[in-house]
VOKE-965403 format. One record per residue (C-alpha): residue number from 0; x, y, z. Coordinates in Angstrom, 1 decimal, always signed. Example, Ala and Ser with C-alpha at 12.3 -4.5 7.8 and 13.67 -1.06 7.14 Angstrom:
! residues 2
i:0, c1:+12.3, c2:-4.5, c3:+7.8
i:1, c1:+13.7, c2:-1.1, c3:+7.1
//
This chain:
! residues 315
i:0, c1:+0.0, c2:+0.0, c3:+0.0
i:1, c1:+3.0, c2:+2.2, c3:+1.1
i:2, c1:+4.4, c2:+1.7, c3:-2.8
i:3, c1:+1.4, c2:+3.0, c3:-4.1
i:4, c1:+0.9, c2:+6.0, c3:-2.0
i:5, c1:+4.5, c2:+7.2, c3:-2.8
i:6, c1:+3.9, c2:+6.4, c3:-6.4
i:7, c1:+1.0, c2:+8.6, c3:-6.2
i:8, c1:+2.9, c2:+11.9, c3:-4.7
i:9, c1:+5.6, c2:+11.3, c3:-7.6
i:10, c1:+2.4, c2:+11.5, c3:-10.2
i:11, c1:+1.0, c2:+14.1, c3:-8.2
i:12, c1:+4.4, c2:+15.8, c3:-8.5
i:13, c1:+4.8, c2:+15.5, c3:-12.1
i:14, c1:+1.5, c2:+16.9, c3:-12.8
i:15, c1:+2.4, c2:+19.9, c3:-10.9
i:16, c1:+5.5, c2:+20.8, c3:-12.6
i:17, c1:+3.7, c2:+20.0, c3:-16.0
i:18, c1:+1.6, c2:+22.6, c3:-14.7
i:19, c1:+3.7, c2:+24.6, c3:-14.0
i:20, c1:+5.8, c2:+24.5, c3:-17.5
i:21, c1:+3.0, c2:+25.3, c3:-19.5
i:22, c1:+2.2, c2:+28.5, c3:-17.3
i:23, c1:+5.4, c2:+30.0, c3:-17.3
i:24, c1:+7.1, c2:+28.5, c3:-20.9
i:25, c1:+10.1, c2:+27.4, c3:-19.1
i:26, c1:+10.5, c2:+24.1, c3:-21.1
i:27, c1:+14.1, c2:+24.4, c3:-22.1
i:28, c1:+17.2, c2:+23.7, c3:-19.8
i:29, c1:+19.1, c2:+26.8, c3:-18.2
i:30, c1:+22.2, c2:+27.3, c3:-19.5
i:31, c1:+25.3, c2:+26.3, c3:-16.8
i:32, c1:+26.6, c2:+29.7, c3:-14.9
i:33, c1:+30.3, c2:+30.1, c3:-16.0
i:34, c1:+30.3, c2:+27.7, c3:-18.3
i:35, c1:+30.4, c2:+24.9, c3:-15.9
i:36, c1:+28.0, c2:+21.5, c3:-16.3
i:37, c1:+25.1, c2:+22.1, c3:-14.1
i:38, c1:+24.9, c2:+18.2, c3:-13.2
i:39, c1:+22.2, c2:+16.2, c3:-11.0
i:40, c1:+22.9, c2:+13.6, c3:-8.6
i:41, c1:+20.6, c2:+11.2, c3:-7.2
i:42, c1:+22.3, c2:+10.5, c3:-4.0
i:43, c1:+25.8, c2:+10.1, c3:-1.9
i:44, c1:+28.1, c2:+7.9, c3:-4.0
i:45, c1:+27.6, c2:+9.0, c3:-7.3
i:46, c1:+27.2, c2:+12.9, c3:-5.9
i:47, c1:+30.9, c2:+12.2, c3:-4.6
i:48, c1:+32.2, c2:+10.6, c3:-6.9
i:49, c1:+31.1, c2:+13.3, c3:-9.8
i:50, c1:+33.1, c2:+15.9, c3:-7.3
i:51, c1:+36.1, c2:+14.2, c3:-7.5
i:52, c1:+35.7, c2:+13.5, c3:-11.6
i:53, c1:+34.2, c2:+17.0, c3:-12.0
i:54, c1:+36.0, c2:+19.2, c3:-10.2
i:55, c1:+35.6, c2:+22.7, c3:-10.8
i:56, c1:+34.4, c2:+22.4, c3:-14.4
i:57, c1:+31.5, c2:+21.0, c3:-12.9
i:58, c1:+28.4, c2:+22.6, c3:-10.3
i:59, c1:+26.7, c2:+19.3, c3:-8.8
i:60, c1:+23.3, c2:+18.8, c3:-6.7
i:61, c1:+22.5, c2:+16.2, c3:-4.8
i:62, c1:+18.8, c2:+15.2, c3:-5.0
i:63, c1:+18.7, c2:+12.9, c3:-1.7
i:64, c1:+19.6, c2:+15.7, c3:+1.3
i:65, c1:+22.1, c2:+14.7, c3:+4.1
i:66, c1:+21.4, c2:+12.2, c3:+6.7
i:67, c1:+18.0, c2:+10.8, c3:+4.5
i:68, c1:+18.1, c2:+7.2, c3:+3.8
i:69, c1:+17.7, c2:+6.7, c3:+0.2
i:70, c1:+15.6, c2:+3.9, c3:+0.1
i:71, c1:+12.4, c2:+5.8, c3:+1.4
i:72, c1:+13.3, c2:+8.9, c3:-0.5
i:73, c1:+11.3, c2:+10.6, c3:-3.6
i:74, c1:+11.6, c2:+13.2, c3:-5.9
i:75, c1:+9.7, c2:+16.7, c3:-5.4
i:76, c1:+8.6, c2:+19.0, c3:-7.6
i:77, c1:+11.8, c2:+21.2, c3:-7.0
i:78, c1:+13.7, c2:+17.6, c3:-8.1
i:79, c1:+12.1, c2:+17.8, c3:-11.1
i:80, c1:+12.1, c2:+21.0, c3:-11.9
i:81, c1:+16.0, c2:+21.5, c3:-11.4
i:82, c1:+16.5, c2:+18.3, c3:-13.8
i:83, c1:+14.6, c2:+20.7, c3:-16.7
i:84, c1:+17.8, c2:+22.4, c3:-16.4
i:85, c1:+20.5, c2:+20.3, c3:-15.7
i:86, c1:+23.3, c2:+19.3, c3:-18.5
i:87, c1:+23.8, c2:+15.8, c3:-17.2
i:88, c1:+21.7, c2:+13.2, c3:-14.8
i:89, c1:+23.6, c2:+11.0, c3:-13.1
i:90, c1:+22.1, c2:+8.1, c3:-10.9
i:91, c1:+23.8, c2:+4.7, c3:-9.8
i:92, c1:+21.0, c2:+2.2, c3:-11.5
i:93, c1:+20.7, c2:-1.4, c3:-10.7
i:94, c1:+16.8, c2:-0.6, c3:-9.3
i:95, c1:+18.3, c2:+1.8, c3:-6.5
i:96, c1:+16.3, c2:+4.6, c3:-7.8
i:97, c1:+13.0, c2:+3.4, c3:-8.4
i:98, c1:+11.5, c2:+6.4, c3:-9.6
i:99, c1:+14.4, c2:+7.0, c3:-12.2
i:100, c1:+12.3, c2:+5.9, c3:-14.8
i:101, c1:+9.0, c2:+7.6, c3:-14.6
i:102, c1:+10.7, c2:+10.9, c3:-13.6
i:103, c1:+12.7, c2:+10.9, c3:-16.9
i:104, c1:+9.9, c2:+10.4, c3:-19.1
i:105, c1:+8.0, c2:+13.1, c3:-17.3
i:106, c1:+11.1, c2:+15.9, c3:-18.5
i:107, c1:+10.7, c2:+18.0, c3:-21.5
i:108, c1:+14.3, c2:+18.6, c3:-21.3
i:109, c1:+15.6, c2:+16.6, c3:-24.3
i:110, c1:+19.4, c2:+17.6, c3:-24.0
i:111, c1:+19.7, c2:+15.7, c3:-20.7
i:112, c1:+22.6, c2:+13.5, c3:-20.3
i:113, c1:+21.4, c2:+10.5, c3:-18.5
i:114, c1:+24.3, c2:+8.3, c3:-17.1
i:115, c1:+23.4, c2:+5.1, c3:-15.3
i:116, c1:+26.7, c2:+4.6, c3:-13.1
i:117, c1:+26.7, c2:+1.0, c3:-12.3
i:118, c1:+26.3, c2:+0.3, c3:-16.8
i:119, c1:+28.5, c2:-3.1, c3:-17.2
i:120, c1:+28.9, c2:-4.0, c3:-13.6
i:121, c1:+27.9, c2:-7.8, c3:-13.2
i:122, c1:+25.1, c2:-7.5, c3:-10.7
i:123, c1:+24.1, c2:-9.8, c3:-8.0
i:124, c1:+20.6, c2:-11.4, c3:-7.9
i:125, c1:+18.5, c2:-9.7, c3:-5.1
i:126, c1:+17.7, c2:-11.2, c3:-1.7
i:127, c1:+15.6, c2:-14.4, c3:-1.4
i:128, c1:+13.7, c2:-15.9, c3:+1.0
i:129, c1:+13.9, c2:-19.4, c3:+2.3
i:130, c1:+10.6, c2:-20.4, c3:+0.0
i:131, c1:+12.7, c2:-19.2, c3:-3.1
i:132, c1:+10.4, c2:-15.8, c3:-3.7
i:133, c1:+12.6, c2:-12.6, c3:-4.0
i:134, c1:+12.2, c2:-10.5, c3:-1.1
i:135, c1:+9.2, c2:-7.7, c3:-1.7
i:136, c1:+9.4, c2:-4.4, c3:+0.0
i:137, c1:+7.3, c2:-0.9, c3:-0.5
i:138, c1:+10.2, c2:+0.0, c3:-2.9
i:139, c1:+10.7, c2:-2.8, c3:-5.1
i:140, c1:+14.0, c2:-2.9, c3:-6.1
i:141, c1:+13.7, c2:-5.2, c3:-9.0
i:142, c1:+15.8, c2:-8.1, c3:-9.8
i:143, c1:+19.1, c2:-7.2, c3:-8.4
i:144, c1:+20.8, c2:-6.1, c3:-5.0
i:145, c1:+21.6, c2:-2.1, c3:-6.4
i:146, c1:+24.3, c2:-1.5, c3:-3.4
i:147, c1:+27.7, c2:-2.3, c3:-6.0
i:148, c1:+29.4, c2:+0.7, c3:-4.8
i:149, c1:+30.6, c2:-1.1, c3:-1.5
i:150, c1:+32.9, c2:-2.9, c3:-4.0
i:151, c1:+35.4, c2:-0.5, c3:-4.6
i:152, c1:+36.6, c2:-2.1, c3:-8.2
i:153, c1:+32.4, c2:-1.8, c3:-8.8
i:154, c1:+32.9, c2:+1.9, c3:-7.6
i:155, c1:+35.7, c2:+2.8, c3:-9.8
i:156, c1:+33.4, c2:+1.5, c3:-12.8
i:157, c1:+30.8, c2:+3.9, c3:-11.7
i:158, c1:+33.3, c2:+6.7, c3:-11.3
i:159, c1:+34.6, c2:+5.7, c3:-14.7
i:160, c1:+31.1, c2:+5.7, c3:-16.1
i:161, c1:+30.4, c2:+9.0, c3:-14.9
i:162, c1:+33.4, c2:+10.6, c3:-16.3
i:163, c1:+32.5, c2:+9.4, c3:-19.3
i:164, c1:+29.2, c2:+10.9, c3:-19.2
i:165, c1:+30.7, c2:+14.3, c3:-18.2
i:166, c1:+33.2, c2:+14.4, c3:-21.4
i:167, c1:+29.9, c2:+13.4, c3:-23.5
i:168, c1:+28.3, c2:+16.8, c3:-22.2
i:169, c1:+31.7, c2:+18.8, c3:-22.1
i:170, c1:+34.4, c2:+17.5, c3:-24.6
i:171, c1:+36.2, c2:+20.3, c3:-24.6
i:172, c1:+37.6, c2:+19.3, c3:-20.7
i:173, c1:+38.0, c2:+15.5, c3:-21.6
i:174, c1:+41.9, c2:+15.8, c3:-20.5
i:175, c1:+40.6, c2:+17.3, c3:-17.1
i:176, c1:+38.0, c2:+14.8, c3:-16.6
i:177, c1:+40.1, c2:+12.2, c3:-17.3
i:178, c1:+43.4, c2:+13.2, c3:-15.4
i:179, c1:+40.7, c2:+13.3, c3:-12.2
i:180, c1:+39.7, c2:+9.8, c3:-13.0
i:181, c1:+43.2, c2:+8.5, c3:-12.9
i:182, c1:+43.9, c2:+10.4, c3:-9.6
i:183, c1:+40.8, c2:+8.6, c3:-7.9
i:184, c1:+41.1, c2:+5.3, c3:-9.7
i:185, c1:+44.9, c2:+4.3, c3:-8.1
i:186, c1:+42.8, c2:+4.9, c3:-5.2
i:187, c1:+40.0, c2:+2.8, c3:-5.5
i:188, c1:+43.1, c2:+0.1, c3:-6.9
i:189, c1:+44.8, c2:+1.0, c3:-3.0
i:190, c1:+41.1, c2:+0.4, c3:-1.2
i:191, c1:+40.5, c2:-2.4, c3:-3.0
i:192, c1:+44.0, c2:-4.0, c3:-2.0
i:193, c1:+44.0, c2:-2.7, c3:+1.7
i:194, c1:+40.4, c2:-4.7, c3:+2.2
i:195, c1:+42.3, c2:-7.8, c3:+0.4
i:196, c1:+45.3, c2:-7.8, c3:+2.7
i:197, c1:+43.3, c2:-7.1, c3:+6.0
i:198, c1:+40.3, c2:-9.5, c3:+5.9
i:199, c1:+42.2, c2:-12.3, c3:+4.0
i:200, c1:+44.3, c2:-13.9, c3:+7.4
i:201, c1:+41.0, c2:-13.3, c3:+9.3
i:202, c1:+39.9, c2:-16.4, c3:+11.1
i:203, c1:+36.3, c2:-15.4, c3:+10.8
i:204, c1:+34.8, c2:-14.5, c3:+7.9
i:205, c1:+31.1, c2:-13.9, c3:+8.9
i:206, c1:+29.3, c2:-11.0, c3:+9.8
i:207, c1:+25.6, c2:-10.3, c3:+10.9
i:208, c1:+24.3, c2:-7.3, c3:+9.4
i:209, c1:+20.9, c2:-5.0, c3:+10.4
i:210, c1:+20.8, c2:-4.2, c3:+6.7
i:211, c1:+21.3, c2:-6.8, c3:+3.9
i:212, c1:+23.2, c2:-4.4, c3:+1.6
i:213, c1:+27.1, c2:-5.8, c3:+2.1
i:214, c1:+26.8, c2:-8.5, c3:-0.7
i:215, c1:+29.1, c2:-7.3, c3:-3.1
i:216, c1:+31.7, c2:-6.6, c3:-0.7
i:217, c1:+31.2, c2:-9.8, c3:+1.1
i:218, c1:+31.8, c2:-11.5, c3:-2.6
i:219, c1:+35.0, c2:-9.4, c3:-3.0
i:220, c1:+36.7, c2:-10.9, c3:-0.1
i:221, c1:+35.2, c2:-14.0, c3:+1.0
i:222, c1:+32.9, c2:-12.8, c3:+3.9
i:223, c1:+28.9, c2:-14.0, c3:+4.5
i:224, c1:+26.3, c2:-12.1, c3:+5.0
i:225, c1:+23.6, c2:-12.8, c3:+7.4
i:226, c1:+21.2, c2:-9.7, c3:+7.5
i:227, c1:+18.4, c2:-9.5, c3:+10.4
i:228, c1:+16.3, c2:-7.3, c3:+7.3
i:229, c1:+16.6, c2:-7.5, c3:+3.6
i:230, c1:+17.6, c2:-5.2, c3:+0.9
i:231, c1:+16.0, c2:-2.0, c3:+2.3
i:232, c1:+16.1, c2:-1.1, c3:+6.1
i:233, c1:+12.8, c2:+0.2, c3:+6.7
i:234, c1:+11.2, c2:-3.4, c3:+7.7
i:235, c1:+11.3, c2:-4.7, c3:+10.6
i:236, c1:+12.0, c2:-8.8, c3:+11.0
i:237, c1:+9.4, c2:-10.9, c3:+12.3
i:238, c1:+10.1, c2:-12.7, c3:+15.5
i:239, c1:+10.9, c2:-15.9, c3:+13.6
i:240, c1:+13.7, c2:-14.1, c3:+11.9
i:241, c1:+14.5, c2:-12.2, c3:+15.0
i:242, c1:+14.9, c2:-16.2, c3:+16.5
i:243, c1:+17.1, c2:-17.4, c3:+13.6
i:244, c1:+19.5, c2:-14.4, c3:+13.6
i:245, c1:+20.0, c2:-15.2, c3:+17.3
i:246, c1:+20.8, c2:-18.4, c3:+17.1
i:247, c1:+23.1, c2:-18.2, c3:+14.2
i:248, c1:+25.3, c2:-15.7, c3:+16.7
i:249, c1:+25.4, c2:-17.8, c3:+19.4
i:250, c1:+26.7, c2:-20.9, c3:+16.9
i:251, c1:+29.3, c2:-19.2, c3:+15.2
i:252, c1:+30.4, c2:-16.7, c3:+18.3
i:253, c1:+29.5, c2:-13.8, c3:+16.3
i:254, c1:+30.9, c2:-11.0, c3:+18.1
i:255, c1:+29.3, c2:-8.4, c3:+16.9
i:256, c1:+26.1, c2:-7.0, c3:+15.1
i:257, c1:+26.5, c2:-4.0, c3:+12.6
i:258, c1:+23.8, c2:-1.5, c3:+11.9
i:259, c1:+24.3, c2:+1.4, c3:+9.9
i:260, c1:+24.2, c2:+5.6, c3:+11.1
i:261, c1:+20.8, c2:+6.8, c3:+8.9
i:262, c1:+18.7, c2:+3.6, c3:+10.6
i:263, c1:+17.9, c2:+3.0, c3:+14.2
i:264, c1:+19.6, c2:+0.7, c3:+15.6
i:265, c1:+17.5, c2:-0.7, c3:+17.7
i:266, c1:+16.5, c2:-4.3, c3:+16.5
i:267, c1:+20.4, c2:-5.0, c3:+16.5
i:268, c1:+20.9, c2:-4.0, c3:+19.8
i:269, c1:+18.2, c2:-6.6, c3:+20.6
i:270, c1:+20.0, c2:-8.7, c3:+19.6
i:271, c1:+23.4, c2:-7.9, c3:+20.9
i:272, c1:+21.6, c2:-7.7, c3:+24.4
i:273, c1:+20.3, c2:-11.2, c3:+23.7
i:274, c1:+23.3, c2:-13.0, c3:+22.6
i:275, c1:+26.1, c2:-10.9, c3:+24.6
i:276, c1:+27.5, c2:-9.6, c3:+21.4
i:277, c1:+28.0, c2:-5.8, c3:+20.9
i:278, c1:+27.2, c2:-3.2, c3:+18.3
i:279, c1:+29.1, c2:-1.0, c3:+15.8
i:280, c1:+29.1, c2:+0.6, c3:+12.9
i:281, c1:+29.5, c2:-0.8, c3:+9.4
i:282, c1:+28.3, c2:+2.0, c3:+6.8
i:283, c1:+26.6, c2:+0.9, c3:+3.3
i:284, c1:+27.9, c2:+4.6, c3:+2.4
i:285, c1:+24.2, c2:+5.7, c3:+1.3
i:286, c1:+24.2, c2:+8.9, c3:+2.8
i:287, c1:+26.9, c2:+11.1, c3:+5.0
i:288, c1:+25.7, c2:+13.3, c3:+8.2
i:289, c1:+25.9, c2:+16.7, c3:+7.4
i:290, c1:+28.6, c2:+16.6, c3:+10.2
i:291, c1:+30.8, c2:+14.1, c3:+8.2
i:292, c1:+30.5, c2:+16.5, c3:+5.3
i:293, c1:+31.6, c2:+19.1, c3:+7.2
i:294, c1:+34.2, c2:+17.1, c3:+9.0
i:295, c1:+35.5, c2:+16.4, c3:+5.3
i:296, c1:+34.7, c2:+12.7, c3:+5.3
i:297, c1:+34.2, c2:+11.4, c3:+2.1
i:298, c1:+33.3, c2:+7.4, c3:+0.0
i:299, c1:+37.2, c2:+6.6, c3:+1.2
i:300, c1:+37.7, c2:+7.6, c3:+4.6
i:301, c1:+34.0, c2:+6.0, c3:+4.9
i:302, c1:+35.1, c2:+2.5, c3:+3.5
i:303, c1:+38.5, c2:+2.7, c3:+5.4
i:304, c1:+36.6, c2:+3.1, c3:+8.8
i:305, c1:+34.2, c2:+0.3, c3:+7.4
i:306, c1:+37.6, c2:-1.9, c3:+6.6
i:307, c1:+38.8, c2:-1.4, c3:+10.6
i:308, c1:+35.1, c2:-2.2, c3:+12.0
i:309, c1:+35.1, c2:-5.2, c3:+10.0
i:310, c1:+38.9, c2:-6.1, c3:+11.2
i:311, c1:+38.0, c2:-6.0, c3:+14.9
i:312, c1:+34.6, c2:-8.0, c3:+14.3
i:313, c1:+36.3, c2:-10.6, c3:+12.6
i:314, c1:+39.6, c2:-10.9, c3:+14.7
//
């Protein structure tokens, strides 16, 4: 029911701004101040990653705001109406935005650059439940766990992808754009080898999660998953899950249970009361604090703090 009453706002939305097209004429996109790309973001990864790309050729806005979890969010009528004059749309894909699709038909604005970040990543199938049916949620997120940023070789693809899409809309800076690239891609090359060398000589390689959105890091480097909710975190496990998630920490002396900043953390804590295990930290990177922001954290120092977590859990 949920689905449906968010789906209706978004119509509602799009009917507005229609509206609101036709009074005023403005159906054409505004040109970029200084030359610069104005580009659209739909939320944290790909925003930061098109600031490291773009630089200052670029001016980016981020669509989701700070500290909102993604998975519940949807477009405005100021979302839509700043994508009528945008150069370049970039979103990650994969079903992670699940109103990409109708919001893009709804735009009169032709010239829009449309990049789908995670193109030519090998996605994972979504969760499934013990009966075999994929896990259903009031924001369906189709066939596939979206979350492929958490593998750092998946996000420099997307970064890649991205800076592609920029020298599309501005050739003329394609030797910026790509020098940027280079710069952040030895970097995802130095996460991706860091998270290698750490969690290899691990003795443990499981880890209970309140979120089920670590699978393609987990594939990277040889972890399991076990997630007390599925693919979105805005459910709340029945007390037969609740019972199995239990039990499989007190078999395999699962120390601790992660849940993630933007989500309460209470059904973890629970369980960590339950079984004796404790809490912490273990980021999907969806969406920064606007005190990380300010405190200059960023996709990297993020994932490095997500690399220690994971090193003491696992010790």
């Amino acid at each position: 029911m949920k689905k449906y009453r968010t789906r209706a706002r978004r119509i509602m939305a799009l009917a507005a701004l229609s509206l609101t097209i036709i009074l005023t004429g403005c159906a054409g996109k505004k040109e970029a101040a200084g030359d610069k790309l104005n580009v659209m973001t739909s939320f944290y990864p790909v925003y930061d990653f098109t600031l490291k790309v773009g630089g200052d050729k670029v001016n980016v806005k981020n669509m989701v705001p700070a500290g909102t979890e993604p998975h519940e969010w949807e477009p405005g009528t100021r979302d839509i109406a700043s994508l009528e004059e945008s150069n370049v749309f970039i979103y990650s894909g994969a079903g992670m935005e699940h109103w990409t699709e109708d919001v893009l038909k709804s735009l009169s604005n032709k010239n829009l650059i449309v990049v789908e970040a995670s193109s030519g990543i090998t996605l994972k199938e979504g969760h499934e439940e013990e009966d075999g049916h994929k896990e259903e949620d009031d924001h369906d997120h189709g066939e596939f766990d979206p979350h492929v940023w958490l593998d750092p070789k998946n996000a420099k693809k997307e970064m890649e992808n991205i800076k592609n899409g920029l020298v599309n809309a501005d050739p003329e800076n394609k030797d910026y754009y790509e020098a940027n690239y280079k710069i952040y891609a030895e970097k995802f090359d130095q996460l991706d080898q860091s998270f290698q060398e750490t969690l290899a000589p691990l003795p443990n390689k499981s880890i209970v999660v309140s979120h089920e959105a670590y699978g393609y890091l987990c594939s990277a480097y040889g972890l399991t998953q076990v997630g007390i909710e599925g693919l979105t975190p805005d459910s709340e496990p029945d007390p037969a899950r609740m019972a199995e998630v239990i039990d499989y920490v007190r078999d395999n002396k699962v120390k601790t249970i992660f849940f993630e900043e933007l989500v309460s953390p209470k059904v973890a804590e629970a369980i960590a009361k339950e079984t004796g295990a404790k809490t912490a930290v273990l980021s999907p990177v969806e969406g920064l604090s606007d005190k990380e922001l300010n405190a200059g954290e960023d996709y990297f120092s993020v994932m490095e703090k997500n690399l220690a977590a994971l090193k003491e859990a696992l010790e």
